[in-house]
Every structure is written in C-alpha cells, then in structure tokens.
TORPA-4810 file (N, C-alpha, C, O; in nm, 3 decimals):
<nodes>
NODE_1_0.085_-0.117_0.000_0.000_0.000_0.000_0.089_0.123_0.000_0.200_0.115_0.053_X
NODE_2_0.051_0.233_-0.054_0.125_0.339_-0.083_0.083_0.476_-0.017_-0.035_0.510_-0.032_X
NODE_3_0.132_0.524_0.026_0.010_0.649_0.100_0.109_0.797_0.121_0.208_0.806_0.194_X
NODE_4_0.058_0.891_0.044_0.067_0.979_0.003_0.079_1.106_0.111_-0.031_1.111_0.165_X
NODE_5_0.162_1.206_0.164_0.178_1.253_0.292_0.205_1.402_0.259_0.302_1.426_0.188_X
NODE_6_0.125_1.512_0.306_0.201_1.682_0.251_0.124_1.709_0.401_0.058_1.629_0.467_X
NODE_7_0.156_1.854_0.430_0.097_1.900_0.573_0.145_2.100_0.518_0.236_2.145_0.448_X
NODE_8_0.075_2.141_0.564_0.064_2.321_0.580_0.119_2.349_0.458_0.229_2.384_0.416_X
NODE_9_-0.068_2.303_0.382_-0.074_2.384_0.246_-0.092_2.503_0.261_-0.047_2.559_0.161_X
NODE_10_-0.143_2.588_0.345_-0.193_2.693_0.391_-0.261_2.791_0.253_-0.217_2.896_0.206_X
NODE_11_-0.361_2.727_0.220_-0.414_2.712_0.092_-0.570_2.787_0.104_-0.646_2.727_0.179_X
NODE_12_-0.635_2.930_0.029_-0.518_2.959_-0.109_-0.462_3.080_-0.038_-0.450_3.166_-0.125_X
NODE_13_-0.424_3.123_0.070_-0.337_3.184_0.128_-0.176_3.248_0.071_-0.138_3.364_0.058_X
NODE_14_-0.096_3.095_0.042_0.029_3.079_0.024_0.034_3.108_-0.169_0.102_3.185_-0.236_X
NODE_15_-0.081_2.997_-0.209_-0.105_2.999_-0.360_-0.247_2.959_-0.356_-0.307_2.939_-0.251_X
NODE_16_-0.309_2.943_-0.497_-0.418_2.961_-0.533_-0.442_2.770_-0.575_-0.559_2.731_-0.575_X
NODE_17_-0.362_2.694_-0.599_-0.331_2.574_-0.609_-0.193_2.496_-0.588_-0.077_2.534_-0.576_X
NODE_18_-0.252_2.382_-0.588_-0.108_2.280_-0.505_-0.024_2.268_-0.678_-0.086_2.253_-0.783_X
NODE_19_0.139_2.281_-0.663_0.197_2.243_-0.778_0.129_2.123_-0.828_0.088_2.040_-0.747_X
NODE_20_0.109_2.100_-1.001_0.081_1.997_-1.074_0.180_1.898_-0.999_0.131_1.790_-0.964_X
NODE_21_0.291_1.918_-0.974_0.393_1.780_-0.928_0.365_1.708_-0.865_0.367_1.590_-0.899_X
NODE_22_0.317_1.762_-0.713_0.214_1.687_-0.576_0.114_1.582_-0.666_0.115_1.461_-0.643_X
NODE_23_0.014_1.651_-0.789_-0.089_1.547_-0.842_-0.013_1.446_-0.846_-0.035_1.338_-0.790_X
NODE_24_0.103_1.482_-0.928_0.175_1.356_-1.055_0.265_1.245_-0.951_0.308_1.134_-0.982_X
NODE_25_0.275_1.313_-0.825_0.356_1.231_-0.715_0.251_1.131_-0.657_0.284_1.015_-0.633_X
NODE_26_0.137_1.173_-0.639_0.030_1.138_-0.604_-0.033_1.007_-0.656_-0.102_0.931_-0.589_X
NODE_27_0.008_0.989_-0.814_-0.115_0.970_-0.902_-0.160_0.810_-0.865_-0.270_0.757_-0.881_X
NODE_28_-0.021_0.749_-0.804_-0.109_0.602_-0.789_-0.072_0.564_-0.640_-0.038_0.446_-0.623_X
NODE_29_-0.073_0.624_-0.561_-0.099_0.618_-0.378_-0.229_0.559_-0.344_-0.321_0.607_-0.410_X
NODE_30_-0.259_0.474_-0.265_-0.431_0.424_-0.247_-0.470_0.541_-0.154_-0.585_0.578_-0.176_X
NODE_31_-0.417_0.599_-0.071_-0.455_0.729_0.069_-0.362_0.815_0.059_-0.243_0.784_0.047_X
NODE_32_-0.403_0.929_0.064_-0.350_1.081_0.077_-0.350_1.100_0.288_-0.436_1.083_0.374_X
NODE_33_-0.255_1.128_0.287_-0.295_1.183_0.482_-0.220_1.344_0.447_-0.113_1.370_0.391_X
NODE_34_-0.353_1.459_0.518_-0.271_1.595_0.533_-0.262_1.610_0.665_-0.359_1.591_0.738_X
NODE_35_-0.118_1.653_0.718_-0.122_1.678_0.855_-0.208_1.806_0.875_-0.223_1.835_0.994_X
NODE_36_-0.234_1.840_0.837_-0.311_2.004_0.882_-0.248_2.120_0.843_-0.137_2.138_0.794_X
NODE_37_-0.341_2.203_0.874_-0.342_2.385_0.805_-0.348_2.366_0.674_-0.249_2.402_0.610_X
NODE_38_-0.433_2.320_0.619_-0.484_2.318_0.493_-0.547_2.445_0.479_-0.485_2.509_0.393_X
NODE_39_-0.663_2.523_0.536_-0.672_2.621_0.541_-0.844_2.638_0.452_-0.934_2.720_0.471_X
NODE_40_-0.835_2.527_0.361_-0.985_2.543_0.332_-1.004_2.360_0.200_-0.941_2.321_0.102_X
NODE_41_-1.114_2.310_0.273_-1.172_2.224_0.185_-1.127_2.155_0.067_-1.108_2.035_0.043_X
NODE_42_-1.110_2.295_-0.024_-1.082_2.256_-0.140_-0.976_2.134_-0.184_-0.995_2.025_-0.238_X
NODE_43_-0.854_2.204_-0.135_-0.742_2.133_-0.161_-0.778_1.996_-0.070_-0.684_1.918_-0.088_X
NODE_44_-0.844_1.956_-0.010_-0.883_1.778_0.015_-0.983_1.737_-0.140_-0.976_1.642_-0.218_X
NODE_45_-1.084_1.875_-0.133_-1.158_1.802_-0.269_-1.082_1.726_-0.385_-1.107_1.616_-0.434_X
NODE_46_-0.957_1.837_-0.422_-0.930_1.820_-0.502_-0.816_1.711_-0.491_-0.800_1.678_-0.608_X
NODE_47_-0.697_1.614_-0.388_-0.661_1.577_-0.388_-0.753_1.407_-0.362_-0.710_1.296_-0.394_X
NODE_48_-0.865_1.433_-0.305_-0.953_1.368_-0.289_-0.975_1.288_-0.426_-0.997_1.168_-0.405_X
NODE_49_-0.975_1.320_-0.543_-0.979_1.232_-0.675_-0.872_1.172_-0.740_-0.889_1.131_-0.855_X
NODE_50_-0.761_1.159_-0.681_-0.669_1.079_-0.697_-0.684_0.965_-0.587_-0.687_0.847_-0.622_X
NODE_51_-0.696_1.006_-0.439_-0.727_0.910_-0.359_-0.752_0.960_-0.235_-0.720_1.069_-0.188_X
NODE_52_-0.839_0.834_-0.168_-0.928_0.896_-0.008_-0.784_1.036_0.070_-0.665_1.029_0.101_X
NODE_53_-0.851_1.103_0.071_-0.753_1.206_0.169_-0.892_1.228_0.326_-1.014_1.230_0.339_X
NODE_54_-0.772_1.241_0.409_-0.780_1.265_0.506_-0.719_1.386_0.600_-0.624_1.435_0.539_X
NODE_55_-0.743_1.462_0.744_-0.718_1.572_0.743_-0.652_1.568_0.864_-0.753_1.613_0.919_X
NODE_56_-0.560_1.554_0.973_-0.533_1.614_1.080_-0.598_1.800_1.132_-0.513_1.889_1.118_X
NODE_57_-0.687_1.827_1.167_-0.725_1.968_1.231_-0.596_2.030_1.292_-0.549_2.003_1.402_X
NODE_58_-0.521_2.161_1.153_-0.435_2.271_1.238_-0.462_2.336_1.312_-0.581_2.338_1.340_X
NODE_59_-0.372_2.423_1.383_-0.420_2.503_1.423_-0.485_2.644_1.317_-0.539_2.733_1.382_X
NODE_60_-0.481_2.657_1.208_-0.522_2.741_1.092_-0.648_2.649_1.014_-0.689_2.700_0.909_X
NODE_61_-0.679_2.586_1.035_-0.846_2.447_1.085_-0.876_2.502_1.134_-0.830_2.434_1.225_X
NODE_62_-0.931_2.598_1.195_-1.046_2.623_1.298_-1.189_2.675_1.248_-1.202_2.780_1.184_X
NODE_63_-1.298_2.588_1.285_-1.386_2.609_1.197_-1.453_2.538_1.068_-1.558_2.560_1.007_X
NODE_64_-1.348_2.445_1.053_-1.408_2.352_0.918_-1.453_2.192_0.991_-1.405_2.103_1.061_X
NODE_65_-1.553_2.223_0.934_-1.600_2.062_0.983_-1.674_2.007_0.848_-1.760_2.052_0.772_X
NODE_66_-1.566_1.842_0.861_-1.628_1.780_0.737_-1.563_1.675_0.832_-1.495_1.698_0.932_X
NODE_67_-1.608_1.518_0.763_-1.610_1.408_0.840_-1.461_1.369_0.781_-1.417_1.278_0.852_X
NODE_68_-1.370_1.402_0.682_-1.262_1.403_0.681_-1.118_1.507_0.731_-1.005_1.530_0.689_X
NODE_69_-1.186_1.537_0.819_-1.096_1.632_0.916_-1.149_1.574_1.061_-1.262_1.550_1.104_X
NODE_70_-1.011_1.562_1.121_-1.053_1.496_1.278_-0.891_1.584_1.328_-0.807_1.640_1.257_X
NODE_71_-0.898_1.561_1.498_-0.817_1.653_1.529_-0.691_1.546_1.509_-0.585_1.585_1.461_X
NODE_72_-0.713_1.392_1.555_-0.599_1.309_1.552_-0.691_1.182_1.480_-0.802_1.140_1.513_X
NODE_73_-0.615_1.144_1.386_-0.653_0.963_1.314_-0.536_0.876_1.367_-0.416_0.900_1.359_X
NODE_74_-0.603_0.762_1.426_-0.554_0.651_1.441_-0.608_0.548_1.303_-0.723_0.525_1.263_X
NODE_75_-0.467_0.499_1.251_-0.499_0.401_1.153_-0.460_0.264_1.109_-0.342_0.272_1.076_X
NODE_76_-0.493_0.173_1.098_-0.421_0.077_1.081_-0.456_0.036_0.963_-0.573_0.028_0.925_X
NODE_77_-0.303_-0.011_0.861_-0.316_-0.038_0.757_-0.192_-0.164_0.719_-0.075_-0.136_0.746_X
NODE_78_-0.221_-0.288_0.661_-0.132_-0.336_0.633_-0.060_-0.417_0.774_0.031_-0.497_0.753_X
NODE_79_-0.097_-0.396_0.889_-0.059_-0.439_0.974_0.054_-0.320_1.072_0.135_-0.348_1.160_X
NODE_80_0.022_-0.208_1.024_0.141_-0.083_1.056_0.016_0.040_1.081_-0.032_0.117_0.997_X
NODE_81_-0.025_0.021_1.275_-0.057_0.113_1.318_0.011_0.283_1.309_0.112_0.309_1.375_X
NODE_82_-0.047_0.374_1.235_-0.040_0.499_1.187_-0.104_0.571_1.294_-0.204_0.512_1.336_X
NODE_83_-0.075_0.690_1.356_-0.127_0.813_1.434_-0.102_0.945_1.345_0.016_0.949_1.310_X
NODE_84_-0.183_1.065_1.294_-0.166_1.174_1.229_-0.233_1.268_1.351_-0.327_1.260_1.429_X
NODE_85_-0.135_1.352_1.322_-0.199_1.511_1.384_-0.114_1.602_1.322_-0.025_1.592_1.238_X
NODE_86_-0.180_1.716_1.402_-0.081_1.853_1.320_0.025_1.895_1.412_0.126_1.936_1.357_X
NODE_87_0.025_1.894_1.549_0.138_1.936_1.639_0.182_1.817_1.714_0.121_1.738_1.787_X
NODE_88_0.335_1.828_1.665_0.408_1.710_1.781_0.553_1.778_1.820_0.614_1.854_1.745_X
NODE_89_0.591_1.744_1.932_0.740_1.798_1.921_0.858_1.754_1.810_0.849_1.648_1.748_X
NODE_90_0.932_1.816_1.798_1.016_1.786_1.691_1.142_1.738_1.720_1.221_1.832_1.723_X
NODE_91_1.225_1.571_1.753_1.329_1.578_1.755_1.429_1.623_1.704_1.443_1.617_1.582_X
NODE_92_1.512_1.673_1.775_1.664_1.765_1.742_1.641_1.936_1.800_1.719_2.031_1.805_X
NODE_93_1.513_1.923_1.834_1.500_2.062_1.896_1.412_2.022_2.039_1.392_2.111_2.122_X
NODE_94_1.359_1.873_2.064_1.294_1.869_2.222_1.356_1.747_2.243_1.375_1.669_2.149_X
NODE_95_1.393_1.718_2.370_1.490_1.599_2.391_1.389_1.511_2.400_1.271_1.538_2.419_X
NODE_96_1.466_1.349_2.380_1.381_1.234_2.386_1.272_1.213_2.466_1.166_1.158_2.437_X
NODE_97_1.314_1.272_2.593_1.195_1.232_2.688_1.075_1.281_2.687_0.970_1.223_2.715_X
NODE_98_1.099_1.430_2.640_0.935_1.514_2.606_0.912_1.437_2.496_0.792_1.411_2.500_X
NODE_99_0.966_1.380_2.391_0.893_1.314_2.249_0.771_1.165_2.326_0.649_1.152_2.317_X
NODE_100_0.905_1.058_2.412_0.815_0.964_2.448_0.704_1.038_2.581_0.589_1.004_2.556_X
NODE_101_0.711_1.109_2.684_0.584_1.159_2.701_0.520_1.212_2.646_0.455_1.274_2.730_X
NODE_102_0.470_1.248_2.512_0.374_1.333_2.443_0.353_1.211_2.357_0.259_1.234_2.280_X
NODE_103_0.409_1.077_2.338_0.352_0.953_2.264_0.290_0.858_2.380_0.207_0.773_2.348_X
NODE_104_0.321_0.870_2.482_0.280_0.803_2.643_0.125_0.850_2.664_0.035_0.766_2.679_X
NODE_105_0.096_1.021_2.664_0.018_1.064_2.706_-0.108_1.051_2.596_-0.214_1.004_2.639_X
NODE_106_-0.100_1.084_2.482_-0.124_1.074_2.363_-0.210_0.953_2.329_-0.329_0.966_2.298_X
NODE_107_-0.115_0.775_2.339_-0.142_0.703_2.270_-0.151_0.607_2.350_-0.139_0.494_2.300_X
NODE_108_-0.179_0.620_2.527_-0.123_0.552_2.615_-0.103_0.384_2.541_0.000_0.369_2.475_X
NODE_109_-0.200_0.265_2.553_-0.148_0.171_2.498_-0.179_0.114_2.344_-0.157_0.006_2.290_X
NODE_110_-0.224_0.204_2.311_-0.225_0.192_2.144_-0.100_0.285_2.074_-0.112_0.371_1.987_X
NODE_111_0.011_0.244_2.135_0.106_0.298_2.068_0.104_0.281_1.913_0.075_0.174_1.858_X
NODE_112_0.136_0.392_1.849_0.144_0.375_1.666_0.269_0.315_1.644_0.334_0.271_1.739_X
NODE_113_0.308_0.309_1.529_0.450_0.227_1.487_0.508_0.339_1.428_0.630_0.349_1.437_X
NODE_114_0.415_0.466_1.343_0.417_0.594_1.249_0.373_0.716_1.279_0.291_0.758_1.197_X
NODE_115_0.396_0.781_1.359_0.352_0.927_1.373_0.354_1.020_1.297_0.468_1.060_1.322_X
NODE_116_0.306_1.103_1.203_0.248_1.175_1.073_0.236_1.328_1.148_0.137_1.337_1.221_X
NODE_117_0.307_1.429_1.142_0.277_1.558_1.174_0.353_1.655_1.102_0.459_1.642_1.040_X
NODE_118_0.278_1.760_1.122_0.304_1.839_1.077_0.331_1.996_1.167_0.392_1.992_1.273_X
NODE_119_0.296_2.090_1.128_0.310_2.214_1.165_0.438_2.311_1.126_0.441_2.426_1.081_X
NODE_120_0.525_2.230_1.155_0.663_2.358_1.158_0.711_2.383_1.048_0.797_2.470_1.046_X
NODE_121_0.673_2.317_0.921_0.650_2.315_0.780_0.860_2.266_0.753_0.938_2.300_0.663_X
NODE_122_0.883_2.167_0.893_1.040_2.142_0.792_1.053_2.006_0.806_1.058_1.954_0.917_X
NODE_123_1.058_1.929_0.679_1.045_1.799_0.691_1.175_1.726_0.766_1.296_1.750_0.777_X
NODE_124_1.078_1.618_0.815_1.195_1.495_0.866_1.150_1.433_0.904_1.034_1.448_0.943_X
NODE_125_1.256_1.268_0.921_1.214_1.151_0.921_1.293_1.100_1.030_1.413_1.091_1.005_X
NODE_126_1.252_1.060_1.162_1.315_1.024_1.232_1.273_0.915_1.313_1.156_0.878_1.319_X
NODE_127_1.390_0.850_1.391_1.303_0.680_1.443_1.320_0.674_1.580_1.426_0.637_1.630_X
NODE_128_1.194_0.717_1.665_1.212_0.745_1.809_1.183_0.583_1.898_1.081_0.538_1.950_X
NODE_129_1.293_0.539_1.888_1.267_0.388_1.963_1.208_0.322_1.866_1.250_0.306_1.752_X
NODE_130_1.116_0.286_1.908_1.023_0.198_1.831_0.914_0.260_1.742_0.819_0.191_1.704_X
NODE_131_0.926_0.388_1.708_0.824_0.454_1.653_0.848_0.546_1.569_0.909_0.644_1.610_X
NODE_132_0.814_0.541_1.453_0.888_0.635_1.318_0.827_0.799_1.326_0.705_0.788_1.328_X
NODE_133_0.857_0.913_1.331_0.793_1.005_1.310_0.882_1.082_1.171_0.997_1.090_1.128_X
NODE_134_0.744_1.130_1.138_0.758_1.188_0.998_0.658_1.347_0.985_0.536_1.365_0.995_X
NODE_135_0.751_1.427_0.964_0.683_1.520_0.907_0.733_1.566_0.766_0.846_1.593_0.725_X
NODE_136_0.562_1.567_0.682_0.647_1.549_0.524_0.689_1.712_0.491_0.698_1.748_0.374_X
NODE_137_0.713_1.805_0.602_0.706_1.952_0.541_0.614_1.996_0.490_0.500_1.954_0.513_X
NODE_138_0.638_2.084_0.412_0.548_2.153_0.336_0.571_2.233_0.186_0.653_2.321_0.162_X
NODE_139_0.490_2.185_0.113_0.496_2.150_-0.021_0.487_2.304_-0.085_0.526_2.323_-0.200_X
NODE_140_0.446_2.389_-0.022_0.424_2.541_-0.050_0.463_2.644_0.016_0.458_2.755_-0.037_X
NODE_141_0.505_2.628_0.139_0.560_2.705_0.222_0.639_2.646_0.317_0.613_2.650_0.438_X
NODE_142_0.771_2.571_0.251_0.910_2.503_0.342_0.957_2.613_0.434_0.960_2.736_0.429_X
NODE_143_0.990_2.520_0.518_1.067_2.623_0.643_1.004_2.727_0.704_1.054_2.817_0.772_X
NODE_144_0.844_2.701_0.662_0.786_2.839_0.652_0.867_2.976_0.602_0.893_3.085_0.652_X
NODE_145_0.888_2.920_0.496_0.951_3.102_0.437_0.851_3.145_0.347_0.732_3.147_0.380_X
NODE_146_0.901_3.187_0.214_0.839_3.249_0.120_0.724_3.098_0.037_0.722_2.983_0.080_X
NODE_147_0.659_3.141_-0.060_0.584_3.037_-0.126_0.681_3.012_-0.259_0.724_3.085_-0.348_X
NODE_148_0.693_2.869_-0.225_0.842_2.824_-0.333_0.795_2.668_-0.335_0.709_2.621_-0.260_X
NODE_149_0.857_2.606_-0.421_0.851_2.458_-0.404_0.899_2.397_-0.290_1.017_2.423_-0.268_X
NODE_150_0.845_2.322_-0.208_0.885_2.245_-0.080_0.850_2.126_-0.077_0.885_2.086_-0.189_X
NODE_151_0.787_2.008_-0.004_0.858_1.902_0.002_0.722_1.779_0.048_0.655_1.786_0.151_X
NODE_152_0.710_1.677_-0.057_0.600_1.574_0.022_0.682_1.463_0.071_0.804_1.451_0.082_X
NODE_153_0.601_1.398_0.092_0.661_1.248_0.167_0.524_1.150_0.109_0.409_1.187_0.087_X
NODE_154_0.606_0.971_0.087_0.534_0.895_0.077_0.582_0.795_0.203_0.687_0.822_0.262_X
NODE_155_0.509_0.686_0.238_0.434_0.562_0.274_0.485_0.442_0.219_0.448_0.458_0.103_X
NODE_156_0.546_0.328_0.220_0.505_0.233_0.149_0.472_0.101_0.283_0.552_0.069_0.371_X
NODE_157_0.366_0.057_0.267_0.376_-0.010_0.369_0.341_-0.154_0.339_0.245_-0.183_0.268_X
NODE_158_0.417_-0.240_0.390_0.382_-0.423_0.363_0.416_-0.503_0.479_0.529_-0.524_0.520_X
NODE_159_0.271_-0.559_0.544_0.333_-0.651_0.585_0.350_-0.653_0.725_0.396_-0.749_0.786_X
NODE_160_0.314_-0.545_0.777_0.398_-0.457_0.898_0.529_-0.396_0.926_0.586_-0.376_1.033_X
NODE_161_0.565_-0.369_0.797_0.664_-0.286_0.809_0.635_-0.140_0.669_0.558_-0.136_0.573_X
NODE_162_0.716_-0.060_0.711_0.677_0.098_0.634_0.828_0.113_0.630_0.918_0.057_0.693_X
NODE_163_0.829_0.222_0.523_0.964_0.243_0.474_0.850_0.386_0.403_0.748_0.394_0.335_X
NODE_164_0.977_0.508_0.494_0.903_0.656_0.487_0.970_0.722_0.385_1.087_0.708_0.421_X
NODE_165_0.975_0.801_0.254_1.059_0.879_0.175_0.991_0.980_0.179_0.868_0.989_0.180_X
NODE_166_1.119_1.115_0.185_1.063_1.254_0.147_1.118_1.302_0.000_1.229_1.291_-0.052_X
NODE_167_1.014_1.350_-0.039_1.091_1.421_-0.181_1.048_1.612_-0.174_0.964_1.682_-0.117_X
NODE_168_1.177_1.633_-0.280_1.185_1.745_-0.268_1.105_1.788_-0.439_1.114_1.728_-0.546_X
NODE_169_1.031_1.914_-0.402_0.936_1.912_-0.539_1.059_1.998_-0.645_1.139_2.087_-0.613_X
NODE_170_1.036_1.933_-0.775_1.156_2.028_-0.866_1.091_2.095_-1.003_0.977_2.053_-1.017_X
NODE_171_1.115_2.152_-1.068_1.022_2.194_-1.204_0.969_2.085_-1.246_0.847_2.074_-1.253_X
NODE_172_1.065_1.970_-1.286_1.021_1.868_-1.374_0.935_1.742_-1.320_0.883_1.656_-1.391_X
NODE_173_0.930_1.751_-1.163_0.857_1.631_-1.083_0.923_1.672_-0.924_0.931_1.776_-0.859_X
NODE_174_0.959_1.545_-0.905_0.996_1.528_-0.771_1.153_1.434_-0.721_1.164_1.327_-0.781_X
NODE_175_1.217_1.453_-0.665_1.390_1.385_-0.627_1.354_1.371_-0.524_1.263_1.429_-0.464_X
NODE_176_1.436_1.275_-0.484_1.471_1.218_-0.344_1.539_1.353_-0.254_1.615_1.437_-0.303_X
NODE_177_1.512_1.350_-0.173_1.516_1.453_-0.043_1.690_1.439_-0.041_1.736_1.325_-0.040_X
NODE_178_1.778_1.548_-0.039_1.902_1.523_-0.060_1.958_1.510_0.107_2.069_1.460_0.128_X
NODE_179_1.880_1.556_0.212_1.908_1.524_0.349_1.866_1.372_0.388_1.953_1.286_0.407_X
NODE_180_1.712_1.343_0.399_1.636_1.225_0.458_1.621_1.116_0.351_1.517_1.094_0.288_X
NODE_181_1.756_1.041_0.337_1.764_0.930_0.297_1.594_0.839_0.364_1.547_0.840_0.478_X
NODE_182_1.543_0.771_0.235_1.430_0.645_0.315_1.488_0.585_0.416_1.604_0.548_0.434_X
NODE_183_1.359_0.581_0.502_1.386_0.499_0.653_1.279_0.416_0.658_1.160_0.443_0.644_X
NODE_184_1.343_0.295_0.682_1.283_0.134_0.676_1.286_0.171_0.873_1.361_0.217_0.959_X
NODE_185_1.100_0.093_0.851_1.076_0.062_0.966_1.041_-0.072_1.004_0.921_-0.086_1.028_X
NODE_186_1.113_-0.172_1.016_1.069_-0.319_1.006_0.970_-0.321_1.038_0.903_-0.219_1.048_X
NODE_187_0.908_-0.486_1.076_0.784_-0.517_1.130_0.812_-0.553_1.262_0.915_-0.615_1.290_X
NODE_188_0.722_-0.518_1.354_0.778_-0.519_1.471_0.771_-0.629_1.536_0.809_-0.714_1.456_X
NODE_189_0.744_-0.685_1.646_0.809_-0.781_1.718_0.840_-0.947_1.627_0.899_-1.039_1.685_X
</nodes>
C-alpha cells in the first residue's frame, strides 16, 4: 500500500493551487494523509480524486468541519498502526523524553509504529525507539519562508513494516530529499 503525505498547504493563502507535481507524485498512492493547516476544503476536494484524503485539524483548521478532518486519526493499515496530527514535538529541537511523554500521554497503549505531523513546515524523518515520526514539510511554504517549491513524503507499507521517503518538489517532478535518505521501519516484534 502506498500512502501519500504533505501538511501546511496553507491554501489559497500561500497559492491559489497545489503544484501539478504533488498530483503527478500522487497519481497512484491508495490514501493521501494531510497533517493540517490546509486552510480550506478545497485542496482535500481536489486531492480527494486521486485518492481517499484525510485531514489532521491545524491550528489554521479552525472552523471547518467535514467528516474528513478529525483533530488526531488513528490508523491501521497493512498491519502498521499509523497516528496523524498537526502538532508534535520535533526531535533535534525537544529531547527524547518530552517526544516519548507526548507519545505516552497521547497514545497511552495503542502505541502507533508511524507518527504523521506536521506544523513547523520542515520535513523529517526520524526513528524514536520503536516509533517512526515523519513530518512530510510543506509542499508550498518550506521552512515556513516564502511560497516556493517544498517538500511531500510517501508511505510504502507491507506486511507490517513501512519504509518513509521525502521528496523534494523540482520543475520537472519530484527527487529524493538530498538530506532524509528512506527509513525502513521493520515489522515489529
């Protein structure tokens, strides 16, 4: 299964549409997940016809209610429990222990295997113990700077195990993320 990952489109705010590239990255993923600050509907409608999308509630969410926006999804797919939201701490800037209490408090024993967030719009892929977190950035406003090409992430999952890639968006499509080499998350026990 393949599943398709962008977060703070901040849409049409930033731009008026998502680069054609995101579609073409998109085009054969079975699930889209947005971490949040989408900012309005549309951009689920419209990613919505390539495949089921789903919404983590940003904090720039406030106010939209549709049955594909929730504040946190728990998912299981393939045998590889998934958690999405829009705010998590970010390793390399909060030490380990605030990461596993905010997955303790969070997920007490339905721990995920994949944590999916977004917010700070700078991607990365990192493997906290036993638990992968990924934020795919942001595809329209990286680093939160200016509105420029920035960055999705895919999914591949079999089996109970996931293996996370970020790509960086380019005129002609999409490259491998020249920082976040793919990270294989075996199957667990």
């Amino acid at each position: 299964m393949k599943v398709g990952l962008l977060a703070d489109t901040h849409m049409p705010g930033s731009m008026q549409d998502l680069w054609p590239q995101v579609f073409d990255a998109f085009a054969d993923v079975d699930h889209i997940l947005h971490a949040g600050d989408l900012h309005t509907l549309e951009v689920v409608d419209e990613l919505g016809k390539l495949a089921p999308t789903i919404v983590s509630r940003g904090n720039g969410d406030v106010g939209i209610v549709d049955d594909r926006v929730e504040d946190t999804w728990i998912l299981e797919w393939e045998g590889v429990r998934l958690a999405m939201l829009h705010h998590f701490p970010t390793p390399g800037k909060k030490p380990a222990a605030i990461i596993e209490a905010k997955i303790e408090r969070l997920f007490d024993r339905n721990r995920p295997n994949v944590i999916i967030y977004g917010h700070t719009h700078d991607e990365l892929i990192h493997l906290h113990d036993d638990v992968l977190l990924v934020n795919p950035g942001s595809p329209t406003l990286p680093q939160n700077q200016t509105t420029r090409m920035g960055t999705v992430g895919l999914l591949d999952l079999s089996e109970g195990s996931v293996t996370a890639s970020l790509f960086q968006i380019t005129e002609t499509g999409i490259a491998e993320h020249p920082t976040y080499p793919p990270v294989i998350r075996p199957r667990a026990g």
